[in-house]
C-alpha positions as a Python dict, from the first residue, in 0.01 Angstrom:
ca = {
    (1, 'X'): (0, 0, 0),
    (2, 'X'): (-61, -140, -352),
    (3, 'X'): (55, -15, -642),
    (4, 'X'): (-61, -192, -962),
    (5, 'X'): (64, -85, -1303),
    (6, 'X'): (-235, -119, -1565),
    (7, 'X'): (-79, 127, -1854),
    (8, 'X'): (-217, -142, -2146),
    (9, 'X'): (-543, -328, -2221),
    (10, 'X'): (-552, -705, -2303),
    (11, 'X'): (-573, -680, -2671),
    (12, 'X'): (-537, -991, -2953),
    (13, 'X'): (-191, -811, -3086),
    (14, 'X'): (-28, -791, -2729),
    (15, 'X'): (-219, -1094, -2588),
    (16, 'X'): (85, -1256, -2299),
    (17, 'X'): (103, -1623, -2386),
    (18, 'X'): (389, -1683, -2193),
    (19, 'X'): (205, -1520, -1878),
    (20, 'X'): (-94, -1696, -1894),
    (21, 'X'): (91, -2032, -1920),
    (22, 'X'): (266, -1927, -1583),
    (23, 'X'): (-107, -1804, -1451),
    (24, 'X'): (-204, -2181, -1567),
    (25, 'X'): (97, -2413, -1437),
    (26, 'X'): (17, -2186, -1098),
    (27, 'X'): (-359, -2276, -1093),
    (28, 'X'): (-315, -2689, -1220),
    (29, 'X'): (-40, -2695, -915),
    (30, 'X'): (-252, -2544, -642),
    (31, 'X'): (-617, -2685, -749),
    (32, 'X'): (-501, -3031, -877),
    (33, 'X'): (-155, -3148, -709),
    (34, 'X'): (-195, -2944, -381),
    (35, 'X'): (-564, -3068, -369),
    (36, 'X'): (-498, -3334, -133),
    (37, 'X'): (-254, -3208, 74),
    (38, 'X'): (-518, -3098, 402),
    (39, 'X'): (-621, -3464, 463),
    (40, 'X'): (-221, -3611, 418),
    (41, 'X'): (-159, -3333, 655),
    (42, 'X'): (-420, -3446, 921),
    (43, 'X'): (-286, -3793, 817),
    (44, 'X'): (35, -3737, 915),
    (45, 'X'): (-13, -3525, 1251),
    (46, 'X'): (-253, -3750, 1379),
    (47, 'X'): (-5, -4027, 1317),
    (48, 'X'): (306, -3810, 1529),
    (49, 'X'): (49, -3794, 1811),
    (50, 'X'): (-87, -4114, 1825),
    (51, 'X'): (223, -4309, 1751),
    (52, 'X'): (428, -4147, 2067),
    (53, 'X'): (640, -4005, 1859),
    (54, 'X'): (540, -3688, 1891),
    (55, 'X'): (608, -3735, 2283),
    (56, 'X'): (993, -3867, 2187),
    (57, 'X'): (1075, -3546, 1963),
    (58, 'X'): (892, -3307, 2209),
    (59, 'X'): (1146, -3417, 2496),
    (60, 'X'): (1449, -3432, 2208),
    (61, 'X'): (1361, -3037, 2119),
    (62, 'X'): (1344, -2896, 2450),
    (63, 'X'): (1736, -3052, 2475),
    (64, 'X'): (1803, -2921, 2097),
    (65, 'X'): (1658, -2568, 2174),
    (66, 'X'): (1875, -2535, 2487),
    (67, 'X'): (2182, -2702, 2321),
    (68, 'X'): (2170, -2450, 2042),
    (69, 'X'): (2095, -2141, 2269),
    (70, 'X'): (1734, -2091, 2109),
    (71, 'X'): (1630, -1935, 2449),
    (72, 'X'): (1323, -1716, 2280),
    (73, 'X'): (1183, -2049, 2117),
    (74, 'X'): (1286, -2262, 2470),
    (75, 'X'): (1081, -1970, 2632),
    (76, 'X'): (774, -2031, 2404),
    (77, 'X'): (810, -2401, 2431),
    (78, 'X'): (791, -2337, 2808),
    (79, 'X'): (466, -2165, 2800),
    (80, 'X'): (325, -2424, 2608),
    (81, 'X'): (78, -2726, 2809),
    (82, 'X'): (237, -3014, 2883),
    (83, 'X'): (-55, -3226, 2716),
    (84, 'X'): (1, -2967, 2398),
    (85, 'X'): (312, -2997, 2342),
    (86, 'X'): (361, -3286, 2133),
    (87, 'X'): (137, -3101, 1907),
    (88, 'X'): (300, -2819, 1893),
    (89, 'X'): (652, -2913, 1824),
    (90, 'X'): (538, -3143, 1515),
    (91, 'X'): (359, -2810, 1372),
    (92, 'X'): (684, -2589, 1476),
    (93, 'X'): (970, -2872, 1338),
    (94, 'X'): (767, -2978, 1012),
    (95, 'X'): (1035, -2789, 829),
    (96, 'X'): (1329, -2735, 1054),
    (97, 'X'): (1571, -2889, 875),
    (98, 'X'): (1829, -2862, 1140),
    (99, 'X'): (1638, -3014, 1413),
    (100, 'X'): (1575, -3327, 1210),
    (101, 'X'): (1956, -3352, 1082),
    (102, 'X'): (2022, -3334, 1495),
    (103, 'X'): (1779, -3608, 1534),
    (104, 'X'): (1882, -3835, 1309),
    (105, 'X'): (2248, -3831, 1413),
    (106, 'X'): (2149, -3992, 1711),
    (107, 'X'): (2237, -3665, 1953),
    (108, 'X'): (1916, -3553, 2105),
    (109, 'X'): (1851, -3930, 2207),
    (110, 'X'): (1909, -4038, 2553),
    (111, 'X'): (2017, -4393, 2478),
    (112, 'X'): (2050, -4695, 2198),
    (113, 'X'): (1695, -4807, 2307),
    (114, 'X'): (1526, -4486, 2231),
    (115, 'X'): (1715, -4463, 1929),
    (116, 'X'): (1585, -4793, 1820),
    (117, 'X'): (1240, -4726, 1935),
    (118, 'X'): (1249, -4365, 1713),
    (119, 'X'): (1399, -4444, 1440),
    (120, 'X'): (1066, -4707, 1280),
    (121, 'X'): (810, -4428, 1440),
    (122, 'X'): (969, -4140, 1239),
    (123, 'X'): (1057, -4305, 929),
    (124, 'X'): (629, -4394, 923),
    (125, 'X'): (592, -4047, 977),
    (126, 'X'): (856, -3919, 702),
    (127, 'X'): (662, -4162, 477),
    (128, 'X'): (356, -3979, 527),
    (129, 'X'): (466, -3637, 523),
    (130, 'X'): (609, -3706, 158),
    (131, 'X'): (220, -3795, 50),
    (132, 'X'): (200, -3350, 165),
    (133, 'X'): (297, -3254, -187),
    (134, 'X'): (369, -2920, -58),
    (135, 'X'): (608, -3041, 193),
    (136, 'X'): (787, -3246, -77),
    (137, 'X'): (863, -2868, -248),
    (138, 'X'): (802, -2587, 19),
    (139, 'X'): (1134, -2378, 24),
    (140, 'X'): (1301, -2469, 383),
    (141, 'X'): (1515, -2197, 611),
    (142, 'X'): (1913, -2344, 662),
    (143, 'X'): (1868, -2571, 319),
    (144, 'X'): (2039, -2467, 17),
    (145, 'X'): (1861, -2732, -240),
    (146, 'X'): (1838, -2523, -539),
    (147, 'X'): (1487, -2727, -672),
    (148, 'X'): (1313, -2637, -362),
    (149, 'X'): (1437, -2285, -439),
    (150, 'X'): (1261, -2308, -806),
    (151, 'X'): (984, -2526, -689),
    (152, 'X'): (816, -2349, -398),
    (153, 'X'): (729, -2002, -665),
    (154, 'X'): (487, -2228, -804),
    (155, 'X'): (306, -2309, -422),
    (156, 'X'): (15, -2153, -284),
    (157, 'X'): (-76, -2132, 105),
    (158, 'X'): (-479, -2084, -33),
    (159, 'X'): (-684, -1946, -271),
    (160, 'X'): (-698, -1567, -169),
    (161, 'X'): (-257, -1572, -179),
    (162, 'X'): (-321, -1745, -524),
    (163, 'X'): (-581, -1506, -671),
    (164, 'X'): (-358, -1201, -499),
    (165, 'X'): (-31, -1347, -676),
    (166, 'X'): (-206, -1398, -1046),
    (167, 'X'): (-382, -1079, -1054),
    (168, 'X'): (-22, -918, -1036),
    (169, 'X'): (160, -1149, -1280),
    (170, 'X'): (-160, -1083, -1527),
    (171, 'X'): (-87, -678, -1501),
    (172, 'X'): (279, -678, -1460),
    (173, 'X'): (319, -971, -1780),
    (174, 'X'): (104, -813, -2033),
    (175, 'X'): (403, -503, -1990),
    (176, 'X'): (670, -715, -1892),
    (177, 'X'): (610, -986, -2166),
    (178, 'X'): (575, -753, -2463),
    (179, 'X'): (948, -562, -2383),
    (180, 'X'): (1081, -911, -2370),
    (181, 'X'): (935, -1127, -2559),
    (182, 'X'): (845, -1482, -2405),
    (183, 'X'): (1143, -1710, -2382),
    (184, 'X'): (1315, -1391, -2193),
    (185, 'X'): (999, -1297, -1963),
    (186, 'X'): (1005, -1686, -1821),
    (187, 'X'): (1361, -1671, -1798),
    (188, 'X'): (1344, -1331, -1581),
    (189, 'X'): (1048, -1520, -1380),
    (190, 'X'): (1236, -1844, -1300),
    (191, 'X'): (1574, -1685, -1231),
    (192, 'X'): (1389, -1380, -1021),
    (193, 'X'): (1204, -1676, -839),
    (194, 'X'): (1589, -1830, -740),
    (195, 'X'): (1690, -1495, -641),
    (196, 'X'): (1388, -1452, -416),
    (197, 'X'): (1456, -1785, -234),
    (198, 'X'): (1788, -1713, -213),
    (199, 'X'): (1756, -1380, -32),
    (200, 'X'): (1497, -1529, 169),
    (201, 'X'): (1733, -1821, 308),
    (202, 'X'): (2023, -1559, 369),
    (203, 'X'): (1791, -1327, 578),
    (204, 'X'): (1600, -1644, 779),
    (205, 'X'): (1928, -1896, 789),
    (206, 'X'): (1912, -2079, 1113),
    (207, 'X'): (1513, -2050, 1130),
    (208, 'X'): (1299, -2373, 1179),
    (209, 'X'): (1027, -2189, 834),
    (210, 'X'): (937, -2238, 540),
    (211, 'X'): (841, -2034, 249),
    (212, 'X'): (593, -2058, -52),
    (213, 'X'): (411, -1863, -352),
    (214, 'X'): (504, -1714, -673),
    (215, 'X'): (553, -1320, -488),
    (216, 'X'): (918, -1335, -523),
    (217, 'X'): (920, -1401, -909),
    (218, 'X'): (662, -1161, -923),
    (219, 'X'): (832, -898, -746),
    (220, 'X'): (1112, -1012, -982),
    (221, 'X'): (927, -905, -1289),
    (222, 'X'): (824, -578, -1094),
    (223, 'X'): (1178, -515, -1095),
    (224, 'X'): (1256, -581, -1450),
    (225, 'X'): (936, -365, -1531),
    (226, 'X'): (1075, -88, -1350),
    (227, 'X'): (1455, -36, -1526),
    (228, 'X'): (1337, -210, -1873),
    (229, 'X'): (1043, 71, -1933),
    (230, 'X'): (1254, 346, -1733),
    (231, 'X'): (1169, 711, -1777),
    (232, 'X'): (878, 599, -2005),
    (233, 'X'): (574, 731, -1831),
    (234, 'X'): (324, 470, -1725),
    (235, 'X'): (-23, 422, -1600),
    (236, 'X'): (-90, 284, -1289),
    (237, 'X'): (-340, 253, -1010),
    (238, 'X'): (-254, 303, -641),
    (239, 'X'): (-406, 314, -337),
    (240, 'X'): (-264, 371, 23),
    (241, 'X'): (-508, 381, 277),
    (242, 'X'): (-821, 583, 192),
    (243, 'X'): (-658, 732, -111),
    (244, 'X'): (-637, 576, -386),
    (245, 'X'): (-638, 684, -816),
    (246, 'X'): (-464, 652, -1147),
    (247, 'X'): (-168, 857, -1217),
    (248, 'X'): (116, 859, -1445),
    (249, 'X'): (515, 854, -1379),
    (250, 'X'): (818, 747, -1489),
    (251, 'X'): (819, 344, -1429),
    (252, 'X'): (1147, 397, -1267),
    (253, 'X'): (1021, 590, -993),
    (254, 'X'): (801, 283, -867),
    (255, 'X'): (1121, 76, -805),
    (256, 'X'): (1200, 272, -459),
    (257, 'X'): (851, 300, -402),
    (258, 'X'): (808, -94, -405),
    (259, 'X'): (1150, -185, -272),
    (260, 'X'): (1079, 86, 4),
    (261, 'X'): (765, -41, 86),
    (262, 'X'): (887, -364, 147),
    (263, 'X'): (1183, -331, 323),
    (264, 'X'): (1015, -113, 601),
    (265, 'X'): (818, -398, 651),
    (266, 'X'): (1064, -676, 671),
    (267, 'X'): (1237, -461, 956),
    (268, 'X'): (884, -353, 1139),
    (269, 'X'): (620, -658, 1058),
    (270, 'X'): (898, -917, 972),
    (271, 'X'): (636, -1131, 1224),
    (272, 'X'): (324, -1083, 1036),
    (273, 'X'): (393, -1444, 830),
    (274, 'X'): (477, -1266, 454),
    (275, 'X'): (788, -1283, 290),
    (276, 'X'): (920, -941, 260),
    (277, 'X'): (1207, -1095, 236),
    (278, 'X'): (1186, -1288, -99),
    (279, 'X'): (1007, -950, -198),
    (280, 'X'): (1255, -750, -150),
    (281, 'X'): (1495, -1018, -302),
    (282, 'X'): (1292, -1026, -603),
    (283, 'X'): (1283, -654, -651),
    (284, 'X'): (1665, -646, -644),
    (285, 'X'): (1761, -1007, -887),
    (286, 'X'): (1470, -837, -1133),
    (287, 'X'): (1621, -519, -1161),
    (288, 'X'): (1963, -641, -1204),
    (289, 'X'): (1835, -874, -1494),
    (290, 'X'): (1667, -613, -1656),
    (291, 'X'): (1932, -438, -1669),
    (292, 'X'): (2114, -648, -1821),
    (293, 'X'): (1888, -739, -2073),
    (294, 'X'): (1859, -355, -2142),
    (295, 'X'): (2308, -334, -2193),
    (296, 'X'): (2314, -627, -2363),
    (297, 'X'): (2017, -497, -2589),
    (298, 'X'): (1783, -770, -2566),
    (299, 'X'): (1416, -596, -2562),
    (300, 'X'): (1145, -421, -2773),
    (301, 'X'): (1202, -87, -2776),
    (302, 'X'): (893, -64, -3043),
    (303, 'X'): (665, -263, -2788),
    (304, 'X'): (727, 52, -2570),
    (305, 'X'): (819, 316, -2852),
    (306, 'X'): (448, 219, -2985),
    (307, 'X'): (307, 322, -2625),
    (308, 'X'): (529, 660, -2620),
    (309, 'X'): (384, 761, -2932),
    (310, 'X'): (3, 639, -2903),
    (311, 'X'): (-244, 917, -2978),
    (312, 'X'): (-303, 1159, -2683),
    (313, 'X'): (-598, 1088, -2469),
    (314, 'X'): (-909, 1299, -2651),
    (315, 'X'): (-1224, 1131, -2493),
    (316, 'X'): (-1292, 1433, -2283),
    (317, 'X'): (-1308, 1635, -2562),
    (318, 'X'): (-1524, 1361, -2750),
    (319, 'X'): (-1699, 1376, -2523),
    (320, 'X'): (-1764, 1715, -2501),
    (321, 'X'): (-1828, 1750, -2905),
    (322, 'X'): (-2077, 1476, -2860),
    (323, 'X'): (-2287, 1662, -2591),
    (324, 'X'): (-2278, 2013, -2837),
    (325, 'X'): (-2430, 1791, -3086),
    (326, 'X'): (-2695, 1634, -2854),
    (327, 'X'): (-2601, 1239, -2908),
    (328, 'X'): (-2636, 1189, -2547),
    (329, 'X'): (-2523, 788, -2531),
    (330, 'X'): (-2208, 832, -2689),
    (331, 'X'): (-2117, 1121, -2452),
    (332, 'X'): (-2226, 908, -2179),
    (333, 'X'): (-2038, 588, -2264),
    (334, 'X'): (-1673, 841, -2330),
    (335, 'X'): (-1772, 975, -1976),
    (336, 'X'): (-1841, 694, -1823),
    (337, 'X'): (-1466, 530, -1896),
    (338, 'X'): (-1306, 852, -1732),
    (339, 'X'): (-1527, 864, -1453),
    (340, 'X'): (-1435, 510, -1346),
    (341, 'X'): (-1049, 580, -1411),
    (342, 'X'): (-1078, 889, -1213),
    (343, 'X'): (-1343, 914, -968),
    (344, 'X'): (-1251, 1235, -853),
    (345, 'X'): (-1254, 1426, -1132),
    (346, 'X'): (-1537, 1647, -1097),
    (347, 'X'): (-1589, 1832, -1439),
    (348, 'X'): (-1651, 1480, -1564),
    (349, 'X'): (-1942, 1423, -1318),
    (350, 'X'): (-2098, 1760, -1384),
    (351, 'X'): (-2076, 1628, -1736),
    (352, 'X'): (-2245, 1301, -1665),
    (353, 'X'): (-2538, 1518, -1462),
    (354, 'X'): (-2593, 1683, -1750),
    (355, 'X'): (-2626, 1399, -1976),
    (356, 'X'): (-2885, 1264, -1702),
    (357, 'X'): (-3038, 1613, -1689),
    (358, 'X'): (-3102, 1637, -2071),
    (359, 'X'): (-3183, 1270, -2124),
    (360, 'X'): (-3529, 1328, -1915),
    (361, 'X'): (-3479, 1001, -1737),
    (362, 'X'): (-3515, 1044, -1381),
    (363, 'X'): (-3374, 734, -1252),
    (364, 'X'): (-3060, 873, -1435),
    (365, 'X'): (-3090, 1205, -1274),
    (366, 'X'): (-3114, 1111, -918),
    (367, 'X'): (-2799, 886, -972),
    (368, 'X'): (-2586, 1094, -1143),
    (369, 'X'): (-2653, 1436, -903),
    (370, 'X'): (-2574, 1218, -588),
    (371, 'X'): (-2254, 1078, -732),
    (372, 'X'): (-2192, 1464, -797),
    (373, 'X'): (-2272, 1614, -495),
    (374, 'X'): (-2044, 1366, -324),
    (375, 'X'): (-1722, 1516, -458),
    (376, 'X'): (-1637, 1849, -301),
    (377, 'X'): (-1635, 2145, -575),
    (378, 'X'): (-1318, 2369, -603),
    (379, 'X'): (-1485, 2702, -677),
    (380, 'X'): (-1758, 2889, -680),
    (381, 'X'): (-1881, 2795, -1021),
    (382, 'X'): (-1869, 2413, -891),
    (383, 'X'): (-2136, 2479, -589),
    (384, 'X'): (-2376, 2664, -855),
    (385, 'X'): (-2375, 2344, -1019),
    (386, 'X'): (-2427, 2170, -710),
    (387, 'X'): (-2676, 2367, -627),
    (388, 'X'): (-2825, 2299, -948),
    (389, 'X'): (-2848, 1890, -860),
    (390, 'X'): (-2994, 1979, -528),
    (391, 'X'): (-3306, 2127, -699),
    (392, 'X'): (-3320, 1877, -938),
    (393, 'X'): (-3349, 1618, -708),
    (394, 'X'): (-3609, 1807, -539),
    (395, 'X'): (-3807, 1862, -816),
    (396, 'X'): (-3773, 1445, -912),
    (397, 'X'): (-3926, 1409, -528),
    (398, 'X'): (-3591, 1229, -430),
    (399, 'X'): (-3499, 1532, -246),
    (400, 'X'): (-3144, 1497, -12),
    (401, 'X'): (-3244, 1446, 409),
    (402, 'X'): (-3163, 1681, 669),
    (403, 'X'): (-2818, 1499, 711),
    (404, 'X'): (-2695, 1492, 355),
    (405, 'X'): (-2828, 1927, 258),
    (406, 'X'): (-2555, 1954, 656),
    (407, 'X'): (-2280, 1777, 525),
    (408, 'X'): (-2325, 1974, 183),
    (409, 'X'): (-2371, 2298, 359),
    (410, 'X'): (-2045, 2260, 571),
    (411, 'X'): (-1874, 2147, 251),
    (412, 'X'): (-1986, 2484, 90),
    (413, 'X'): (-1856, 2686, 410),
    (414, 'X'): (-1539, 2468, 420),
    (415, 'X'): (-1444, 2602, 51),
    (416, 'X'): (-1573, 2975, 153),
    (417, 'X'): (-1879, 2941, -87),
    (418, 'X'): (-2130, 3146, 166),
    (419, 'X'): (-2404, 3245, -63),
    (420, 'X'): (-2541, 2951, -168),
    (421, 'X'): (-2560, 2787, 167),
    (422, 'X'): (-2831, 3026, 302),
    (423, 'X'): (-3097, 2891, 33),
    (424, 'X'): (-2968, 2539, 71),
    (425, 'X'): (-3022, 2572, 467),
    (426, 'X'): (-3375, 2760, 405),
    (427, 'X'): (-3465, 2453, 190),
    (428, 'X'): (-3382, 2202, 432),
    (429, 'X'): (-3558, 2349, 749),
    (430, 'X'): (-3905, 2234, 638),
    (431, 'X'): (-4020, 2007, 948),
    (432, 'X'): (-3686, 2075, 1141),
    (433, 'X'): (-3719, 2435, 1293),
    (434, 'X'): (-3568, 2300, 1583),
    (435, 'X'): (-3261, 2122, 1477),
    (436, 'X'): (-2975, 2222, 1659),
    (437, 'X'): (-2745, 2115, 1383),
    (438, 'X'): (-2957, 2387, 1156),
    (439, 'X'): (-2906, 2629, 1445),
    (440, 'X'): (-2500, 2537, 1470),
    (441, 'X'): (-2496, 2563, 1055),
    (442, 'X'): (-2642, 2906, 1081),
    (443, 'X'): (-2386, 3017, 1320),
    (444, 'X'): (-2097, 2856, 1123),
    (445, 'X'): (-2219, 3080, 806),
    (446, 'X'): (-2246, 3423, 1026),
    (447, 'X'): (-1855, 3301, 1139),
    (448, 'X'): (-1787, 3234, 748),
    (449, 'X'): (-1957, 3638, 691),
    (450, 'X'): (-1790, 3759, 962),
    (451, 'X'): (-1408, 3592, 825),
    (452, 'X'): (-1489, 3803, 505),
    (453, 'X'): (-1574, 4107, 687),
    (454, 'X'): (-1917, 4107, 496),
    (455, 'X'): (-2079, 4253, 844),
    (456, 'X'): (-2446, 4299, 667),
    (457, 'X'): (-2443, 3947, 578),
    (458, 'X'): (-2316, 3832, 875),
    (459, 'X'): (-2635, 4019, 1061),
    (460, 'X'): (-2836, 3863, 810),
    (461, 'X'): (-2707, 3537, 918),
    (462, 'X'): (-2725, 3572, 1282),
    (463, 'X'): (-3074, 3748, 1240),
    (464, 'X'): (-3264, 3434, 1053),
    (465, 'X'): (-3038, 3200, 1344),
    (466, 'X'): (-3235, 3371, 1631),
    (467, 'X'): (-3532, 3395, 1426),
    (468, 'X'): (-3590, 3033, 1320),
    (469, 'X'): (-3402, 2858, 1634),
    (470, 'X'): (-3461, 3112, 1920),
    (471, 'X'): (-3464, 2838, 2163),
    (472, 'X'): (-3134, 2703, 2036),
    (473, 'X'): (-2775, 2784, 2214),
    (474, 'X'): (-2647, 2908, 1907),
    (475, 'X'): (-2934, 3201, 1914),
    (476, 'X'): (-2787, 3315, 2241),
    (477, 'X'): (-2423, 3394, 2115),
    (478, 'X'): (-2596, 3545, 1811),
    (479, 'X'): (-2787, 3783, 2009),
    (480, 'X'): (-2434, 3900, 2160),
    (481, 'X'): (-2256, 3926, 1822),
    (482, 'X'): (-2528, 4133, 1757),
    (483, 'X'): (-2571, 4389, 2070),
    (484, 'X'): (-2184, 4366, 2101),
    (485, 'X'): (-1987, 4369, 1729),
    (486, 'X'): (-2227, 4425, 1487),
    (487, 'X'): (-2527, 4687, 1657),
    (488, 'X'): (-2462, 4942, 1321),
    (489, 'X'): (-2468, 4671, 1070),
    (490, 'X'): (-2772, 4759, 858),
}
């Protein structure tokens, strides 16, 4: 699910400083100090493998697992290669605090000696993981250390969680930002980011992970967006699945929507590796500031008042004044604008055909009457138009295959426009008498006549389906409709 709130354009009057500092310090710390970390990572588990040490701790975990009742991690462990192993419990133990507080007090050791023999081999290997910047700041499960907490909002795992992250704090500051003001928007970031670590150590307390990335401030400020604009309509994109569009609500509804969304998942996926947690945290510490800042008085009602009482939306009807007077490019450019915000609408593409129609260009034509017969008409007066770009685009020799004038014809039936499909099916035989899809089509019509108790067109129907696809299996059920139902039907 993603739901995006894009209610304002970037504009020099409501240009978010404040944000696109944040969207910088987050770039400079992943593509400048978190540069090196991949080869001081290699650096450092090559050294835990080579050294032995990574045989010492593997042997000192097994006894910690068991000694702490971790039987679903002792379990994994178990399945895990002998020769592997001291692999995988440096990968599994890079941030378990716990573990390493139990190895350093000497308890998982077997004797003085192997103490002694430890202690040089892991302090080398401490020394190395402190060159992993991200290690040095990574928030870590069981550790309350309240920089960490700050610290790890500003870490990225790559560049896709980066680029996710920044296109949200982009969209949610420009709103966020302008009912606040800066100093206020950075404070509700940094203290939403402590709120989202610190609901993500309650929930994982006692886990061996870590957690990174600027999602739980975010979520923060998706919070504060949510009570700070309130009832206020808003604009915003979504898209769940294979349906997606703009709408506009109340910005208060999206704050069970989001905090919903996210809790479902921490209790379903919790294992998919994304902190729904610090989400859902987030969500909760931004509200909560927002609402205070809202009591206590603290934002722009004018930032938002100025939105409220903005000019309706008139480029529809622009657009429409502009096509009675014939200036075809600025109709376009109006219709264009909606017909990108909402891709469904289809009186805006049967505008845009037009424009295409009148404008003589063909290139323009065949364009503009595909992208309209792809949305499915809601009346009769829609499929007349429709029917309209079909012989357009037959006269511009670009004329629609046997499979697209099918799936236009069943579209047609689907919405109980009958008439139109006989021509369209007519059309569409040339060099395919024997298509049993054509013959099936036919049949579906005579069905569609028959569901309207029209019993002349029906025999009409079934009539040109035995004529033109006698052979079919279709033409064989339409002889019976005939002898059998319909033998008066003129």
């Amino acid at each position: 699910m993603l739901i995006l709130p894009l209610h304002r354009p970037f504009t020099r009057a409501n240009f978010p400083f404040a944000t696109v500092l944040l969207v910088v310090i987050n770039a400079f710390v992943f593509f400048a100090l978190q540069a090196g970390d991949e080869p001081a990572m290699k650096q450092a588990q090559a050294y835990y493998l080579q050294s032995g040490l990574g045989r010492i701790e593997a042997q000192a975990y097994e006894s910690y697992l068991r000694d702490t009742g971790q039987n679903e991690a002792l379990a994994e462990l178990s399945d895990v290669p002998q020769r592997q192993r001291a692999a995988y419990v440096g990968l599994h133990t890079m941030t378990d605090v716990a573990f390493a507080r139990a190895l350093h007090s000497g308890s998982l050791l077997a004797s003085q000696d192997a103490m002694a023999q430890w202690r040089p081999l892991r302090a080398d290997y401490e020394a190395l993981q402190g060159k992993v910047f991200t290690l040095r700041y990574i928030l870590r499960s069981s550790e309350v250390d309240p920089w960490r907490m700050l610290a790890a909002a500003f870490l990225h795992g790559d560049a896709m969680h980066l680029i996710g992250n920044m296109v949200f704090l982009l969209a949610l500051g420009l709103l966020v930002e302008g009912a606040l003001g800066p100093m206020r928007f950075i404070g509700v970031y940094l203290l939403g980011a402590m709120g989202a670590s610190a609901a993500s150590l309650l929930w994982r307390w006692g886990e061996a992970g870590g957690g990174l990335g600027a999602s739980g401030a975010i979520a923060a400020l998706m919070g504060a967006f949510c009570v700070i604009w309130g009832w206020r309509p808003v604009r915003f994109f979504y898209w769940f699945g294979v349906i997606f569009d703009y709408v506009r609500a109340p910005a208060i509804w999206l704050l069970p929507a989001w905090l919903g969304w996210e809790v479902y998942n921490l209790l379903v996926n919790d294992d998919l590796g994304v902190g729904f947690d610090a989400h859902a945290g987030g969500l909760v510490s931004g509200a909560l500031l927002g609402a205070v800042l809202v009591g206590l008085g603290q934002v722009r009602v004018g930032f938002m008042q100025d939105d409220a009482a903005a000019a309706p939306d008139t480029r529809w009807e622009r657009a429409q004044a502009h096509l009675g007077r014939m200036q075809l490019a600025e109709a376009e450019a109006l219709l264009v604008e909606l017909a990108q915000e909402q891709p469904q609408r289809f009186d805006v593409r049967v505008a845009l055909y037009r424009v295409a129609r009148n404008s003589g260009r063909r290139d323009r034509l065949v364009q503009r009457s595909g992208e309209l017969l792809a949305i499915a008409p809601g009346d009769a007066d829609g499929v007349q138009v429709q029917r309209e770009a079909v012989t357009a685009l037959d006269a511009a020799g670009a004329a629609l295959d046997e499979t697209q004038r099918h799936a236009l014809a069943r579209r047609w039936i689907g919405i109980g426009a009958l008439d139109p499909v006989q021509a369209l099916l007519i059309d569409g035989e040339v060099g395919a008498s024997s298509s049993a899809s054509q013959a099936q089509l036919w049949f579906e019509l005579a069905l569609g006549y028959r569901d309207r108790q029209a019993s002349q067109a029906q025999a009409r129907a079934l009539r040109e389906l035995i004529e033109r696809h006698p052979q079919q299996p279709q033409a064989a059920k339409a002889r019976f409709l005939l002898e059998n139902e319909l033998s008066g039907a003129g």
